[in-house]
N, CA, C and O of each residue as an XYZ file, in Angstrom:
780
protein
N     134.538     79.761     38.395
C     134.178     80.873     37.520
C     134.113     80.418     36.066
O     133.369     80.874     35.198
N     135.332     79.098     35.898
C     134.630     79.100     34.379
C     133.895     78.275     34.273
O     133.239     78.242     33.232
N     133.717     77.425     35.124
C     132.419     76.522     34.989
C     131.439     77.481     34.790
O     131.009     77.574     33.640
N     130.853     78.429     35.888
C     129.534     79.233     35.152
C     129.524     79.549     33.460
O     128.675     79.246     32.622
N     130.938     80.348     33.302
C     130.976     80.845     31.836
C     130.829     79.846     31.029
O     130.408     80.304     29.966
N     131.010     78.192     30.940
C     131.084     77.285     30.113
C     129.402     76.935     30.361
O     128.695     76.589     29.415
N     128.911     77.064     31.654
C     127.372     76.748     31.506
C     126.652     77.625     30.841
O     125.726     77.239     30.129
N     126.929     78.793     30.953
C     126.503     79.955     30.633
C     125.909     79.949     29.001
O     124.818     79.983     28.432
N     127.394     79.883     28.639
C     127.281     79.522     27.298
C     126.396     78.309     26.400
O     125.806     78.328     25.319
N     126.643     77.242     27.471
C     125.696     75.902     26.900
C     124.423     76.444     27.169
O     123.513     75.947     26.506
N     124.094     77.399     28.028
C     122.515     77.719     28.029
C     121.974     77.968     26.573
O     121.122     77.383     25.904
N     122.990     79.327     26.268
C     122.623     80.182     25.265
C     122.676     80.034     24.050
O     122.083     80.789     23.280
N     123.621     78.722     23.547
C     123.808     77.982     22.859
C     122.217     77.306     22.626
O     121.490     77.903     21.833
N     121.747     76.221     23.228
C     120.604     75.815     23.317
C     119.454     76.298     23.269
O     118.534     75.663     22.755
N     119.303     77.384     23.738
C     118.130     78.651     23.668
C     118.297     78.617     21.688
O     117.479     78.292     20.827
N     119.647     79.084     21.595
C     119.856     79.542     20.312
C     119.111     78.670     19.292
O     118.177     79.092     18.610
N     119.655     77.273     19.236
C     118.864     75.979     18.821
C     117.365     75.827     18.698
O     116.632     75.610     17.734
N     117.122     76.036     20.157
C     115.564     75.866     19.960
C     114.892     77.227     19.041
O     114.071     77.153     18.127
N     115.367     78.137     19.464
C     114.854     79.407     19.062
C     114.578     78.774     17.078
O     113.457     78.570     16.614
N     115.918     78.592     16.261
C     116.350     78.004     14.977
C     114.990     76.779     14.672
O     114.221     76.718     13.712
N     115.078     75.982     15.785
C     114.116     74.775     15.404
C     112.691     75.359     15.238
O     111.961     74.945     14.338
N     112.306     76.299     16.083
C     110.903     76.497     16.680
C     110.686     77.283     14.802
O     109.878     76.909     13.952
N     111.789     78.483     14.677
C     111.151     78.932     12.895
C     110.915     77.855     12.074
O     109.923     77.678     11.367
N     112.192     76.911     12.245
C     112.038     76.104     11.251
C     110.642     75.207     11.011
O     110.321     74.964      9.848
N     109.894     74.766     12.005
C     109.142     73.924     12.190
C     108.369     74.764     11.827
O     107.597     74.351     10.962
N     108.130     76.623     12.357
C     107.077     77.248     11.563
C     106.807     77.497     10.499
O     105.793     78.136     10.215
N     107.835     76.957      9.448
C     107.855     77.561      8.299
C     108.132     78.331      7.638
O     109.207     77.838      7.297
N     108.069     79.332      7.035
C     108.267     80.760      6.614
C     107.235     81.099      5.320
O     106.944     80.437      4.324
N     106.737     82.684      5.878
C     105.655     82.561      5.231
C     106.199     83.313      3.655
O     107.221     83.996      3.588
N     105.558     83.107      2.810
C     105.917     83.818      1.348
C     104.944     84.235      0.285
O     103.909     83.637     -0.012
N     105.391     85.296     -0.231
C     104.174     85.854     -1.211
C     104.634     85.439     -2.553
O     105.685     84.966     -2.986
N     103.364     85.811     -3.129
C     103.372     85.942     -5.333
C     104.811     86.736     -5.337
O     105.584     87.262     -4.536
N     104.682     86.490     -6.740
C     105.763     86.894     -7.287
C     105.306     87.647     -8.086
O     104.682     86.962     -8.896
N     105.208     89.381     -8.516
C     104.547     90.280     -8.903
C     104.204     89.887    -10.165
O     104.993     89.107    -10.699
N     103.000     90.301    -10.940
C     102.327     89.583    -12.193
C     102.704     90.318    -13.287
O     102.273     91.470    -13.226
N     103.280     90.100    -14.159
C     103.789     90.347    -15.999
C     102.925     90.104    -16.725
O     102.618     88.912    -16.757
N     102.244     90.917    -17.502
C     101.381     90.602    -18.339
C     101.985     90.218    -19.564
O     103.003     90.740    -20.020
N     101.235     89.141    -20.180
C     101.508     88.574    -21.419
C     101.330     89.191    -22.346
O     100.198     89.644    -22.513
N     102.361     89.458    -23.315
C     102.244     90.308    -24.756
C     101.510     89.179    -25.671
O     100.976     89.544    -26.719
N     101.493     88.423    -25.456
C      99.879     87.625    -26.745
C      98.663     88.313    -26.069
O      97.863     88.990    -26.715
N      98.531     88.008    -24.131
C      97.210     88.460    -24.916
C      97.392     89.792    -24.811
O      96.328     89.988    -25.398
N      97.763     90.847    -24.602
C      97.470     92.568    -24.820
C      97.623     92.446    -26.415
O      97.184     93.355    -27.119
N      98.254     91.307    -26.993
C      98.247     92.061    -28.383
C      96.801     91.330    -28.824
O      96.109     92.090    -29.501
N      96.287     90.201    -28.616
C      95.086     90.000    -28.899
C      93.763     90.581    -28.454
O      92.653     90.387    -28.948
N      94.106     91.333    -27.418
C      92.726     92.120    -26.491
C      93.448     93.443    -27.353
O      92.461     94.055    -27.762
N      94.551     94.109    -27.782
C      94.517     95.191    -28.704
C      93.531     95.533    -30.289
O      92.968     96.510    -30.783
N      93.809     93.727    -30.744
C      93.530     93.703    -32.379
C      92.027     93.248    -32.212
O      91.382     92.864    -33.188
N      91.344     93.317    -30.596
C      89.839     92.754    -30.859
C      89.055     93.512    -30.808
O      87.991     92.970    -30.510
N      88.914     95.060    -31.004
C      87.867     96.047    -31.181
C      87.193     96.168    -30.138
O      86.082     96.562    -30.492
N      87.239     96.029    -28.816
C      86.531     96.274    -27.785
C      86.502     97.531    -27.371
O      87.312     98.456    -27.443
N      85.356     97.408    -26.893
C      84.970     98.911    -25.762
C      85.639     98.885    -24.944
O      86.050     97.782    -24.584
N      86.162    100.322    -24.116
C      86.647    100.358    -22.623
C      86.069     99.429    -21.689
O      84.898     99.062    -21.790
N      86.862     99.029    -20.766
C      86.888     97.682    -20.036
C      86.863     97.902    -18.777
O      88.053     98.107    -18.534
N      86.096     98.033    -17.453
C      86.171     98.698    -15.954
C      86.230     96.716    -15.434
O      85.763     95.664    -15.872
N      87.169     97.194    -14.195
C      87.011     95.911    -13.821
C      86.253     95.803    -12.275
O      86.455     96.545    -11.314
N      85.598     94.986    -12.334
C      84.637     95.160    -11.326
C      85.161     94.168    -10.114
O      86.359     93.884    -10.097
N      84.256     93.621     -9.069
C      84.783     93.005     -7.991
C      84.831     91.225     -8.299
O      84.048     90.454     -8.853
N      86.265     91.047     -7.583
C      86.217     90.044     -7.594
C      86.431     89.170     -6.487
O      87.082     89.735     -5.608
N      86.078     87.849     -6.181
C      86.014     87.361     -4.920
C      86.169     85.966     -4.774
O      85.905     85.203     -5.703
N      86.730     85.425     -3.261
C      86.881     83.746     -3.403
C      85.482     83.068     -3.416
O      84.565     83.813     -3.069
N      85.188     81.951     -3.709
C      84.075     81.444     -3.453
C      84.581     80.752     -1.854
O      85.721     80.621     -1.408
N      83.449     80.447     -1.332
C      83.348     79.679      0.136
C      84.285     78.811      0.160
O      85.229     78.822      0.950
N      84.090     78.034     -0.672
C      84.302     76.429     -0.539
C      85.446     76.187     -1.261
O      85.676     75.012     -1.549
N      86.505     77.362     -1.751
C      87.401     77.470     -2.796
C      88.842     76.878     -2.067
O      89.053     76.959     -0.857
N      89.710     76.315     -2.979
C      91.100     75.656     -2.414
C      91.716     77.125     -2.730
O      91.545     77.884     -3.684
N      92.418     77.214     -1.677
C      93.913     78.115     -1.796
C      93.157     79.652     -2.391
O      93.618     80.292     -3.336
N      91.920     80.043     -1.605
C      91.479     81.488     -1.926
C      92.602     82.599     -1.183
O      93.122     83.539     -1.784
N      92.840     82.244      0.284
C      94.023     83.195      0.694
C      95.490     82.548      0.981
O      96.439     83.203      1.410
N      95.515     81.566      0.766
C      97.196     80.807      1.096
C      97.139     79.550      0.473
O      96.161     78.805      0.419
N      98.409     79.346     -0.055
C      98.852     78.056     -0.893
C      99.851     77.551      0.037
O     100.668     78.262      0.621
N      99.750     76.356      0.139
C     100.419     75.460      0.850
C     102.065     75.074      0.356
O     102.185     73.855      0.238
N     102.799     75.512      0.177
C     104.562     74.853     -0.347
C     105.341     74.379      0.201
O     106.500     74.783      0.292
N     104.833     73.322      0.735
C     105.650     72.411      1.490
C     105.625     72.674      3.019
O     106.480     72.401      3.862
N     104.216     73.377      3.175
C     103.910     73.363      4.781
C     104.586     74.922      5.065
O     104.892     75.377      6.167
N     104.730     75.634      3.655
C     105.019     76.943      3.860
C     103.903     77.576      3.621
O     103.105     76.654      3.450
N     103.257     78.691      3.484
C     101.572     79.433      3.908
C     102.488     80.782      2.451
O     103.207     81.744      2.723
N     102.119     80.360      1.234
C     102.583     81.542      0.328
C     101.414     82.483      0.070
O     100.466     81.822     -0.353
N     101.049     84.128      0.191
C     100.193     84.525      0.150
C     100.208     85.496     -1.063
O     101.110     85.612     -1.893
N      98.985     86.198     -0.997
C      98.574     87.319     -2.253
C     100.076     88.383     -2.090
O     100.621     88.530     -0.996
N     100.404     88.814     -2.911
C     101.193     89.812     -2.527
C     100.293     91.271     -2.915
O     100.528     92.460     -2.703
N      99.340     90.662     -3.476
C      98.418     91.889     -3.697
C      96.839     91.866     -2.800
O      96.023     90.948     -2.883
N      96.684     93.073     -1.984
C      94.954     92.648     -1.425
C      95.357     91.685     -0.619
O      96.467     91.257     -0.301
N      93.840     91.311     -0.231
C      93.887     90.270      0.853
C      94.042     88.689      0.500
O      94.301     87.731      1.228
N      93.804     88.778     -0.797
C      93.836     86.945     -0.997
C      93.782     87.201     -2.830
O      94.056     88.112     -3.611
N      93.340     86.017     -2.889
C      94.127     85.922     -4.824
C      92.961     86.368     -5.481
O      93.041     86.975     -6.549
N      91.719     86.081     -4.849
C      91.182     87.340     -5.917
C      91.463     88.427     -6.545
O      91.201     88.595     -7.736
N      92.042     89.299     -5.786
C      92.343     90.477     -5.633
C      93.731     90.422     -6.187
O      94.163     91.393     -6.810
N      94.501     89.289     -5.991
C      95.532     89.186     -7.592
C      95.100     88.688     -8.852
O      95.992     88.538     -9.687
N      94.061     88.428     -9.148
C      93.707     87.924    -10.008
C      92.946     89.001    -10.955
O      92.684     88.868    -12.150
N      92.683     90.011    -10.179
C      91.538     91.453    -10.857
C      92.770     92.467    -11.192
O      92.653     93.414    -11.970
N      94.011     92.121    -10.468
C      95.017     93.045    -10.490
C      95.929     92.619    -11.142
O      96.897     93.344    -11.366
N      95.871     91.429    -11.583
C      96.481     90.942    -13.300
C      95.837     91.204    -14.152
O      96.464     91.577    -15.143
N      94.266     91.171    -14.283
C      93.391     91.522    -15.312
C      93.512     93.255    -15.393
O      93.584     93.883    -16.450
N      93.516     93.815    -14.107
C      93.883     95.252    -14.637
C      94.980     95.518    -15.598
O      94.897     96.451    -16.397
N      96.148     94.618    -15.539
C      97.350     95.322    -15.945
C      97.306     94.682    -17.064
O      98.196     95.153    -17.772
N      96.764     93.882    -17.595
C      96.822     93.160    -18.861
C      95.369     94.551    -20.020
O      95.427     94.999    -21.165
N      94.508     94.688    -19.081
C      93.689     95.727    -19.958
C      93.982     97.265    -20.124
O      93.591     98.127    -20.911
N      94.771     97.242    -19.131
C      96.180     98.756    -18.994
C      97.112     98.760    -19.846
O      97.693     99.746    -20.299
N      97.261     97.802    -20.058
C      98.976     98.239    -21.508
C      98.195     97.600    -22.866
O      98.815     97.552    -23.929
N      96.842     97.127    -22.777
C      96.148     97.093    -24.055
C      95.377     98.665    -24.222
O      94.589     98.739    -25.165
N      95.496     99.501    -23.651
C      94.843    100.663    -23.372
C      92.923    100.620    -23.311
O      92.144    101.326    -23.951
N      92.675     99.744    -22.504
C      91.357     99.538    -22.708
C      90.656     99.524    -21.294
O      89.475     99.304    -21.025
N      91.900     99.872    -20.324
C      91.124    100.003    -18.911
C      90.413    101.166    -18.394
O      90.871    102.297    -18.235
N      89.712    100.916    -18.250
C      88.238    101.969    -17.454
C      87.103    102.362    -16.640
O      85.914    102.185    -16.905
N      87.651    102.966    -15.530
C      86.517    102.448    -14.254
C      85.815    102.566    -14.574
O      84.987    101.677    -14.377
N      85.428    103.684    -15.339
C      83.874    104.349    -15.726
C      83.050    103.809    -16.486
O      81.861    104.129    -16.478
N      83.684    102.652    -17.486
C      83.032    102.274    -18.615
C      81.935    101.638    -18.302
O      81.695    101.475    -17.106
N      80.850    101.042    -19.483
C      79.737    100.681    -19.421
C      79.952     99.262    -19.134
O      79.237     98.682    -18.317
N      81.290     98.425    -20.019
C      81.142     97.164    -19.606
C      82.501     96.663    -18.242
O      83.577     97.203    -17.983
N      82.058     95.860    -17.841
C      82.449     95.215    -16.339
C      82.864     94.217    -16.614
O      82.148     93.467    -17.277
N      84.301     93.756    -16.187
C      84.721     92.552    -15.862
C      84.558     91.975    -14.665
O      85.504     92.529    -14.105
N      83.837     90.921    -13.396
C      84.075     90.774    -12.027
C      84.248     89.347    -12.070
O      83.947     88.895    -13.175
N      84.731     88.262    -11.023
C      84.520     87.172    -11.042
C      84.615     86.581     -9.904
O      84.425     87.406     -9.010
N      84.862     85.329     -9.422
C      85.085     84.440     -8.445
C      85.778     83.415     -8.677
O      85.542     82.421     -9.364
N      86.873     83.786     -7.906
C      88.261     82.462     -7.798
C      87.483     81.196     -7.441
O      86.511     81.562     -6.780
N      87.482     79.873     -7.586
C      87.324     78.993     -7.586
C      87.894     77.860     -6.946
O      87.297     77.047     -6.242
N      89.494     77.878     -7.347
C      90.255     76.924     -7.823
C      91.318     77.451     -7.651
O      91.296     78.503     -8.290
N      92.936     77.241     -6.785
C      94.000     77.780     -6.716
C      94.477     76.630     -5.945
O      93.662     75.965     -5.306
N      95.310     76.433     -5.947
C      96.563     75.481     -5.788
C      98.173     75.407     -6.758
O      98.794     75.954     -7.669
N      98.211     74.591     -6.024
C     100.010     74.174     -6.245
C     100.334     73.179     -5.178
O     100.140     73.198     -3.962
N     101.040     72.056     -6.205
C     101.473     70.820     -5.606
C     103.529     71.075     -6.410
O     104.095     70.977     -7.499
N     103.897     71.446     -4.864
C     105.372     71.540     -5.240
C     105.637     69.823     -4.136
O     106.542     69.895     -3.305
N     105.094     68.892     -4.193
C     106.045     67.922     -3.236
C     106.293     66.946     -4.306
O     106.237     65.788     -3.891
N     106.535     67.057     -5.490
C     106.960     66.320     -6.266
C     108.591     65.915     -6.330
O     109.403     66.533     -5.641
N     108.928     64.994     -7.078
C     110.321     64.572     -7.242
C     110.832     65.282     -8.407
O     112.015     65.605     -8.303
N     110.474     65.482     -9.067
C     110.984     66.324    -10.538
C     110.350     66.942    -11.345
O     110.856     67.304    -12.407
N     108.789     67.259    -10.931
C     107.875     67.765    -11.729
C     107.054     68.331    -10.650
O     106.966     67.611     -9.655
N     106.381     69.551    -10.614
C     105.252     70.259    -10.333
C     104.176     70.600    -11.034
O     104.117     70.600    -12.264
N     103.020     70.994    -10.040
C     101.818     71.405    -11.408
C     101.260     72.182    -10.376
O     101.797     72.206     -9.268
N      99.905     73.030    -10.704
C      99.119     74.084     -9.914
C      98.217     73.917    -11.207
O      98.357     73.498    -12.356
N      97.273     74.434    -10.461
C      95.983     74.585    -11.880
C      95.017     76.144    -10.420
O      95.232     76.398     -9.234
N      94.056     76.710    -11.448
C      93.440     77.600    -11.377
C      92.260     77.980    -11.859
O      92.416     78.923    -12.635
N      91.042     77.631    -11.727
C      89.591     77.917    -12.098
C      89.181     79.457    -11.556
O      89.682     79.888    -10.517
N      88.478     80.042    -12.139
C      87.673     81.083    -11.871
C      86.623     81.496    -12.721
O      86.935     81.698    -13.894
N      85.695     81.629    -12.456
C      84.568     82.387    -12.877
C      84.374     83.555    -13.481
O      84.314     84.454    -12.643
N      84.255     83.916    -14.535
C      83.928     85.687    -15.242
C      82.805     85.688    -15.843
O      82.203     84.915    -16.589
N      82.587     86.923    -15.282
C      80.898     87.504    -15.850
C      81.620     88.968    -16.111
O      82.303     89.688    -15.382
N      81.119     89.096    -17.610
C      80.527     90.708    -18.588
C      79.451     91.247    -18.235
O      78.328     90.748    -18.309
N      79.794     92.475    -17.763
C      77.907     92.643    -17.498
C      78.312     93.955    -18.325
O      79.474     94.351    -18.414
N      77.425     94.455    -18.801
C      76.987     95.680    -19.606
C      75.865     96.454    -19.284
O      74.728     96.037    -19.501
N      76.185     97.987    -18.585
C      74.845     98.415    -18.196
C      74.110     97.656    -17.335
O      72.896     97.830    -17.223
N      74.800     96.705    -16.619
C      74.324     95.968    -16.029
C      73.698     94.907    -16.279
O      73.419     94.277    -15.259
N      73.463     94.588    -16.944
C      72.783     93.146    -18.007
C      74.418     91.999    -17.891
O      75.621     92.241    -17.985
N      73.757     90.982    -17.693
C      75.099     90.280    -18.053
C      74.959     89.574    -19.257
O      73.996     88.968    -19.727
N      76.385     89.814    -19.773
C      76.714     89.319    -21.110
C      77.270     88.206    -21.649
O      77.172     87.844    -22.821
N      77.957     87.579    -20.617
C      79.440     86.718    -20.596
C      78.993     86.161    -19.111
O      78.620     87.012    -18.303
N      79.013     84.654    -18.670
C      78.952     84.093    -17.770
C      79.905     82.885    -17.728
O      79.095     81.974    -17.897
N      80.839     82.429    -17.637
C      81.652     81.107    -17.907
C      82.409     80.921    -16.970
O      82.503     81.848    -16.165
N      83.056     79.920    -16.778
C      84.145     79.111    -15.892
C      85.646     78.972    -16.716
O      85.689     78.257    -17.718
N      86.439     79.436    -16.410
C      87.809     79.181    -16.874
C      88.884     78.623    -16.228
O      89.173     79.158    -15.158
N      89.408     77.898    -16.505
C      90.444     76.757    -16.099
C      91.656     76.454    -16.751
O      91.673     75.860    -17.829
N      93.101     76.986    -15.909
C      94.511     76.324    -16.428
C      94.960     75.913    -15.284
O      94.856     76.308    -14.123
N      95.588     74.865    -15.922
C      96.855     74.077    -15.567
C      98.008     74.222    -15.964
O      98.368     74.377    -17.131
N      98.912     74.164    -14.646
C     100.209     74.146    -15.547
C     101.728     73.080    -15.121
O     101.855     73.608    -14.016
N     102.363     72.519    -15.140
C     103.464     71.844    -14.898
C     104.808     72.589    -15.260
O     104.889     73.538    -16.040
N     105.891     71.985    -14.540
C     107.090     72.517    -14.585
C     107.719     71.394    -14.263
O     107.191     70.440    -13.693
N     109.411     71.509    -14.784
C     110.415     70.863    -14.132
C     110.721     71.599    -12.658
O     110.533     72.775    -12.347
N     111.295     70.422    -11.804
C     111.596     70.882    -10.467
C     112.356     70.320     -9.999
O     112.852     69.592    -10.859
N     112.959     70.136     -8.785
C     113.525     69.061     -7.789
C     112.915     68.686     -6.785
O     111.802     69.129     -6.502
N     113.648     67.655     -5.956
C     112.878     67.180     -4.594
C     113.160     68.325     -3.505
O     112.373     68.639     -2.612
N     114.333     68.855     -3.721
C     114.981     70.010     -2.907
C     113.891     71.122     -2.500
O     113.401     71.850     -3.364
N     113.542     71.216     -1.162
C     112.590     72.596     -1.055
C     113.272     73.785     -1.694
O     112.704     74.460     -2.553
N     114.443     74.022     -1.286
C     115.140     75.120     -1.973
C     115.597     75.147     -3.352
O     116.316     76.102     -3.646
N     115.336     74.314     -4.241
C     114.563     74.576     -5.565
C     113.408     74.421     -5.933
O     113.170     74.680     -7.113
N     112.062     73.844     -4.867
C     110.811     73.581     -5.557
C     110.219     74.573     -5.062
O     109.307     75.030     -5.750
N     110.500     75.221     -3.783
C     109.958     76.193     -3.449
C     109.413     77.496     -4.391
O     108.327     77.804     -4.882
N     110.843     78.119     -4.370
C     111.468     79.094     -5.260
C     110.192     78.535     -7.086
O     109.188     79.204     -7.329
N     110.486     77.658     -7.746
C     110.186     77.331     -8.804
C     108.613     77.931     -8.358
O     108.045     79.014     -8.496
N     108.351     76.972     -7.917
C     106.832     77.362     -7.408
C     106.080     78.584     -7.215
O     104.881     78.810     -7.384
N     106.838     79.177     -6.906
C     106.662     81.191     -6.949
C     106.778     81.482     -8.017
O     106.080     82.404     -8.437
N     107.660     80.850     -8.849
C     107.924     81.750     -9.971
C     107.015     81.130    -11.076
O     107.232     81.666    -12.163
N     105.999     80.096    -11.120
C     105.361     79.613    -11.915
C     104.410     79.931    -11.574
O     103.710     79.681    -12.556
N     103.341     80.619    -10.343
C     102.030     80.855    -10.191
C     101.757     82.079    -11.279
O     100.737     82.065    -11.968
N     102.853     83.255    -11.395
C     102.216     84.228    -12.619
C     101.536     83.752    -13.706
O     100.479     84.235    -14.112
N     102.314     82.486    -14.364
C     102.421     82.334    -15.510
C     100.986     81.417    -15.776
O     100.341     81.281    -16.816
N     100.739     80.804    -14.307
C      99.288     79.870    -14.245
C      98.282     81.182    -14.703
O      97.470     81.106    -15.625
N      98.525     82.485    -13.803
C      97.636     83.118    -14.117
C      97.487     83.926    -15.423
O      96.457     84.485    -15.803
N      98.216     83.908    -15.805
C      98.606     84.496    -17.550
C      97.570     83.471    -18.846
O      96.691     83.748    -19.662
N      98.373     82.095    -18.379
C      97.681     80.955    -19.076
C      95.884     81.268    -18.583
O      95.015     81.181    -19.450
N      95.623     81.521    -17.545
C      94.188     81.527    -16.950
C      93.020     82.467    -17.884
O      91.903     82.196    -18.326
N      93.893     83.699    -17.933
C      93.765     84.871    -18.610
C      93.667     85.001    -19.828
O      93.081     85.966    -20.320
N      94.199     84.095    -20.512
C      95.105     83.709    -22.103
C      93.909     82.479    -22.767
O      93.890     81.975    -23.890
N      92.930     82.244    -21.532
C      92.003     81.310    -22.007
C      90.590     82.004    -22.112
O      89.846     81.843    -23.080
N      90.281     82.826    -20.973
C      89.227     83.986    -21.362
C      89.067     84.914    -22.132
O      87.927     85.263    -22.441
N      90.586     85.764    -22.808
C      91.063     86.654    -23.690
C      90.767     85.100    -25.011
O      90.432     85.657    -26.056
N      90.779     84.144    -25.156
C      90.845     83.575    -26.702
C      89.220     82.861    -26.711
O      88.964     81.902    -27.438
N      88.185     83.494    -25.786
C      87.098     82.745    -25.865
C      86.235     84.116    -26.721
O      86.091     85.273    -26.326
N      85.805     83.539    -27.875
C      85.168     84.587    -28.874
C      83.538     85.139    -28.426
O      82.993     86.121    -28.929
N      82.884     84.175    -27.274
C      82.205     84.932    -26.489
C      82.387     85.815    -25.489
O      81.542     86.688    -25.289
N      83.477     85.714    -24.750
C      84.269     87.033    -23.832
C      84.120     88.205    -24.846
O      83.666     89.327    -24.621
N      84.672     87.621    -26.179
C      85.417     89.083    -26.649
C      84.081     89.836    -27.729
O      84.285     90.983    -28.124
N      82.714     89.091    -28.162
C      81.589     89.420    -28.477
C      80.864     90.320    -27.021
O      80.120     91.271    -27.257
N      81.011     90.122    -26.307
C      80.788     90.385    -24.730
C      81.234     91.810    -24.673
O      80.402     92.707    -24.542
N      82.459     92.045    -24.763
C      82.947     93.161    -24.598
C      82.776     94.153    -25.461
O      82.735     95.289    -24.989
N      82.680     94.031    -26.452
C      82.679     94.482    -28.290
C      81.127     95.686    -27.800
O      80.577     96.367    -28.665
């Protein structure tokens, strides 16, 4: 009788194990880390005289790195907004033209674009980086006004430790997209565009 109970146990024990190995090997999946808009630019999209601002659609391109999942160490981190980072990326631009008081579905001019470019390289030893391209077009009345490519990069301190590069790594994609944002908000044709 206690032989069964001692096998018993080594079963369930082992089940237990594999069960532990089989997540581990899957990974675990993880989202953004909700987006903060930058007080430079709302205060620079405040002091630039623009018209109400509607934001229009935005989308991955085909051929784009990391349009719906970023890779962190063989972990799958996703949009926490919409289906993929476009759709965080229109929903940072909303909230950045929302506390500048300049957001407006209705308005005449349109912000829309196409993600490009998304990544993040957390397998570093003490340093990380991610960079981010996307595309914005102004259209006005439908005419377009504003056509360009925008591009940040960014680096951080880190460790080799997943359980600090991970983590870091989440918490630095906002700020890629802030910087992203912080480069279209300081381009004086965007902001002639909008005007």
């Amino acid at each position: 009788m206690e032989l069964r109970r001692t096998t018993a146990r080594a079963h369930a024990l082992r089940a237990a194990i594999a069960v532990l190995c089989a997540t581990a090997l899957a990974g675990c999946a993880l989202g953004t880390v909700p987006y903060q808009p930058s007080i430079d630019s709302v205060e620079r999209l405040r002091g630039a005289g623009l018209a109400p601002i509607a934001v229009g659609e935005f989308s991955v391109a085909r051929d784009a790195t990391g349009g719906t999942t970023i890779s962190l160490r063989g972990n799958p981190m996703s949009s926490s907004v919409g289906a993929n980072y476009a759709d965080y990326l229109a929903a940072a631009l909303r909230q950045e033209l929302e506390l500048a008081r300049l957001l407006d579905p209705k308005a005449s001019v349109e912000v829309g674009g196409m993600l490009m470019r998304n990544d993040i390289s957390a397998g570093g030893i003490s340093t990380n980086s991610g960079e981010i391209e996307a595309r914005f077009v102004v259209r006005r009345a439908g005419q377009v006004r504003f056509d360009r490519t925008k591009r940040a990069a960014l680096s951080w301190e880190s460790g080799f430790m997943a359980a600090t590069a991970i983590p870091a790594a989440q918490q630095h994609y906002p700020l890629m997209v802030q910087k992203l944002l912080g480069a279209l908000f300081a381009d004086p044709d965007f902001i002639a565009a909008c005007r």
